[in-house]
N, C-alpha and C positions, 0 to 999 in steps of 0.2 A: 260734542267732541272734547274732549279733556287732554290736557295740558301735554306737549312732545317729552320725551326721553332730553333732560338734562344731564352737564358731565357731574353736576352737584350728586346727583341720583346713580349713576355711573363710578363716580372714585366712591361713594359710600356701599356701595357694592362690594369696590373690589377689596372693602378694607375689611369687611365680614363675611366673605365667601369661605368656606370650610373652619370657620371658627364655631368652638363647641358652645350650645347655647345652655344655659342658666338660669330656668324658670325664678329663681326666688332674685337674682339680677335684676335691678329697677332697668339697667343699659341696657343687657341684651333684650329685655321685654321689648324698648324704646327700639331699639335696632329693629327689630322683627317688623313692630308695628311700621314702621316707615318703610320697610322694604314691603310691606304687604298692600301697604297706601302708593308704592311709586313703582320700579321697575316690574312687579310681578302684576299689580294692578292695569299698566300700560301694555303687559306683553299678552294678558288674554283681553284687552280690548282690541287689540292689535290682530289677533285669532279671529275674533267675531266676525270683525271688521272684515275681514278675505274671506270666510265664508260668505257673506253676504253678499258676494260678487261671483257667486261659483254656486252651480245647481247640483243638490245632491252630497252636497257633507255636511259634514260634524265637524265638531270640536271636546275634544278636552283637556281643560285645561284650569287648575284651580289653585289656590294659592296654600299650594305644598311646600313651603318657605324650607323646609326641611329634611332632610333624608339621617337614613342611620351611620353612625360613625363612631371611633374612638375617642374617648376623652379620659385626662388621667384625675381621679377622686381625690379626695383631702390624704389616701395615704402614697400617692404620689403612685397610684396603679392604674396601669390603660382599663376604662372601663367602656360597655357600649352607652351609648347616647344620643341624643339630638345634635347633630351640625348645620349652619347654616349653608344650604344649597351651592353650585357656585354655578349655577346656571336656570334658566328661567321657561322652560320649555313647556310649549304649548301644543297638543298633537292635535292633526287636520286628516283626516281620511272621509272616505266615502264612507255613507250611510251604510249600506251592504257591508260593509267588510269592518265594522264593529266589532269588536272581539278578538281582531285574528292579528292583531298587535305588530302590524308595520301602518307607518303614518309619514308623513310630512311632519316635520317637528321645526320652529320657530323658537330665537330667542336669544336674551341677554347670556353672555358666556364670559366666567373669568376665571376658568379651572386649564392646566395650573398657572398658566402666565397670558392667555386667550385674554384680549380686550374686545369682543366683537358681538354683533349681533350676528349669528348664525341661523344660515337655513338650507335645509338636505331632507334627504329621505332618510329611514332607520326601522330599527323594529326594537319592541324590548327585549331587551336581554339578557336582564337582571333579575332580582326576584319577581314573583306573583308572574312574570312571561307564561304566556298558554303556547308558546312555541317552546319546539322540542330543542335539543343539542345541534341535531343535523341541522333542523330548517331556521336555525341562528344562524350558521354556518352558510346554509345556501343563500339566503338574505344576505348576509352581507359580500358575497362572492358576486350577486347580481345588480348590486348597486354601483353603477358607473362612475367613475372620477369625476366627473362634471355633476353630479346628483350626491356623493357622498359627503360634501363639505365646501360651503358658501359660506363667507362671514365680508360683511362690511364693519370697519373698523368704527372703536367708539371716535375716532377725531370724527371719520367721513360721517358717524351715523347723527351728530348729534349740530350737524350743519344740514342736516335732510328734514322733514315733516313728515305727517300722517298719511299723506297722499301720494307721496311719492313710495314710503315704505310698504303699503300694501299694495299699490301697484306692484313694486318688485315681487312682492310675495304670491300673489296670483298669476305673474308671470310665470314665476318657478313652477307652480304646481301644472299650468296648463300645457307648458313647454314639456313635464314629465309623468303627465298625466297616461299615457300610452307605457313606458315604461313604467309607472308604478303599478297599474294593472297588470303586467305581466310578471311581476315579482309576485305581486300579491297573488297571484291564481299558480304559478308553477310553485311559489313555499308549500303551497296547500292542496298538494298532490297533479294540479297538470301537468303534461307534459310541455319543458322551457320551449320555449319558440324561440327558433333562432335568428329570426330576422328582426330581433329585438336586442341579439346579445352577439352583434359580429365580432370576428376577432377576437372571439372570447373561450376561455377554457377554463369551465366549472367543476370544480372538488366537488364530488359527493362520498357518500361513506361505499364501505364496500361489500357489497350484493351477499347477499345470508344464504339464498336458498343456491347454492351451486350444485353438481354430482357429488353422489358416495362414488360411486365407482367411474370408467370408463365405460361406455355405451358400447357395445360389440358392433363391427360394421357387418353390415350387409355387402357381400360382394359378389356381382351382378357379371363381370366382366363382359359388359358393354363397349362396344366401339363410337369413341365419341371424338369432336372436331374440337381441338382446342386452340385458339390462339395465343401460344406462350408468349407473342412479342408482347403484345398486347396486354397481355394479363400481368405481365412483367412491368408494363410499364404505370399501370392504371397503381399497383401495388407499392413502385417506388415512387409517386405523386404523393399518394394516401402517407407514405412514411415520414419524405421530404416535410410534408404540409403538419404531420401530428407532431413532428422532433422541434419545429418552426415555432408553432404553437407552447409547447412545453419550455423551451427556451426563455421564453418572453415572459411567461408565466414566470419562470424563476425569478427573473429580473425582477420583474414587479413587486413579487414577493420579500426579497432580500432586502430591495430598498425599505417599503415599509416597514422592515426592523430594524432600519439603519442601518443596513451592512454596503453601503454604497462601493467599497472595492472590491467586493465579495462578489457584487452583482457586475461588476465591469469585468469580473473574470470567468461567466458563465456561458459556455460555448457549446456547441454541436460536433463531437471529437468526428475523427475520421472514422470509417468500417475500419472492422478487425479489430477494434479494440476492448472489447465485449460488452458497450454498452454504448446509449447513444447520446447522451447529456450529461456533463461536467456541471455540478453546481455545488451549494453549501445548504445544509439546513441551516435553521436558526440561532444557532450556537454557532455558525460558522465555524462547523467542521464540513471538510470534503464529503461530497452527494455524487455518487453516478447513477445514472439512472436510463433504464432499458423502455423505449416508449413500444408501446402496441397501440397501431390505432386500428379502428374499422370502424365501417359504416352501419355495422350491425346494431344490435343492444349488447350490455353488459356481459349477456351471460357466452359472447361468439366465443370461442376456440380462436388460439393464437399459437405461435410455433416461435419457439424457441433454439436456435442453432446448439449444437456442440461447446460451439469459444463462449458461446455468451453462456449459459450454464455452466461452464468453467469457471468463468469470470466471476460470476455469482455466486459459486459456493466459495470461493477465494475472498471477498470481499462482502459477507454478507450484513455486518455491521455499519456498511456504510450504502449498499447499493437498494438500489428501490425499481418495481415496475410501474410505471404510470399505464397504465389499461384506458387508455381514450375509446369511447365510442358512439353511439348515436352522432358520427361526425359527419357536418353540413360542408359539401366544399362552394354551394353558392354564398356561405354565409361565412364559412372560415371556420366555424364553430364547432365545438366538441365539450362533452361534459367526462369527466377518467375517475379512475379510483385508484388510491396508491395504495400496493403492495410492499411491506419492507420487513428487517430483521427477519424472520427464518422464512422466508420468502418458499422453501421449495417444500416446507409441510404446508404449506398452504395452496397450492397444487397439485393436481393429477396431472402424472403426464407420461406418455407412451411414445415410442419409435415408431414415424412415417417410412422411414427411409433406414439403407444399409449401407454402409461403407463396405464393397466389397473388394477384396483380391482373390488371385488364384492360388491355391494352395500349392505349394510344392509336393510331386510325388515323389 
């Protein structure tokens, strides 16, 4: 067993994390070497160590001290270059799913003011990723708050030992071991399971193969029993439950761009207003936005009123349709696609119903 995480080893970190490095530099060579001998040394011993207690993973993790960055040459011009790291990450996943680049990552962290050891789930994201735009995007949609960002502090980390820390560390993976397979297998084409993602409402992109045209109905004129309370009522739960959902989703959203009064102002307006969520995009300009949920897939048919097609060619720069559907109401959950800017060429759409009066003779 070799030597704990020191703060000697820790401020010398944080004194070369994204500083440009200087191959013909006697320092920075010396820098390197010692970061190579100490926290990056300890953080994939640290890797082994928790696989070694867990049946069925891997590790990789090597001593990539450095990544690509900016630096400015003798003529005082940004050029690219070697920077020192500012974090020390070790990736942990199952043997099977090598390749498909979401992992359990571990590790020293002091980018840009982080003092911590961190540990979460993630996937890569950056260059050489064999994951697509979307399935970055669904990845990170599917990783929970409690899964996407753990750090014990260098004070706390460096009054702890080796035993205690990969304890913690096999805890995290066995406690998220269940949800990391089900990220891992719906990025890569299954369908999400929802009693893994309650309370959850999943962006995905939006659906390619729609209609060229309007399908012609077939009309049977069948005598059939319908129950309108009923169907009325099942349809105004679905709506309640998908506008609830969308809501909360904004919130969440806003805050993580730090729009924290932007998100205290996001509500569910009354009917008749032609839309059914008051929110901000990311620039924090006004969002209204028309939810469709169902229980169906993607491609269901949805019906759009008079006022709210009003509403929407009046405000098309700012208004959006959230299309929720595959929605679970045992599990709360639903995956949507958003609709925005010229919203109604991107649409077919035809009169169910007539507004009639009687003509004057």
């Amino acid at each position: 067993m070799i030597d704990f995480f020191t703060q000697d080893e820790l401020d010398f970190f944080k004194i070369w994390q994204l500083q440009a490095y200087d191959p013909k530099n006697k320092k920075h060579v010396d820098a390197k070497n010692h970061l190579m001998d100490s926290v990056w040394k300890k953080s994939i011993y640290l890797g082994k160590e928790v696989i070694k207690r867990l049946d069925g993973f891997s590790i990789e993790g090597k001593k990539i001290w450095h990544q690509r960055g900016w630096k400015e040459n003798n003529e005082g011009v940004n050029v690219k270059g070697a920077i020192f790291k500012p974090y020390t990450w070790v990736k942990i996943f199952r043997n099977n799913d090598k390749g498909k680049d979401i992992f359990f990552t571990f590790g020293i962290d002091a980018y840009p003011t982080i003092e911590a050891f961190v540990y979460k789930i993630d996937c890569q994201d950056k260059r050489d990723s064999k994951l697509s735009k979307s399935q970055i995007e669904l990845c990170k949609s599917l990783i929970k708050k409690r899964a996407k960002w753990n750090e014990i502090t260098f004070e706390n980390l460096i009054r702890s030992d080796w035993e205690t820390l990969i304890n913690a560390c096999v805890e995290f993976i066995n406690d998220h071991i269940e949800h990391y397979d089900a990220i891992v297998n719906s990025v890569w084409g299954e369908p999400i399971p929802p009693a893994f993602f309650k309370n959850q409402l999943i962006k995905r992109g939006k659906p390619i193969n729609g209609c060229e045209s309007i399908p012609e109905t077939e009309r049977k004129f069948n005598g059939v029993e319908i129950d309108f309370q009923s169907k009325a009522k099942i349809q105004k739960d679905l709506g309640n439950a998908g506008e609830a959902l969308v809501k909360q989703r904004e919130i969440d959203f806003l805050k993580e761009k730090g729009l924290h009064e932007k998100a205290s102002l996001v509500d569910i307006v009354k009917d008749g207003k032609g839309y059914d969520v008051f929110s901000f995009d990311e620039n924090g300009v006004e969002k209204f936005i028309e939810v469709k949920t169902t229980a169906g897939n993607e491609y269901s048919p949805f019906y759009l009123s008079e006022n709210e097609i009003d509403f929407m060619r009046l405000h098309s720069n700012q208004y959006s349709i959230y299309r929720i559907y595959n929605y679970n109401a045992e599990n709360n959950f639903g995956e949507f696609f958003e609709l925005n800017g010229n919203v109604e060429n991107q649409l077919l759409m035809a009169p169910t119903q007539y507004r009639v009066l009687i003509k004057k003779t």
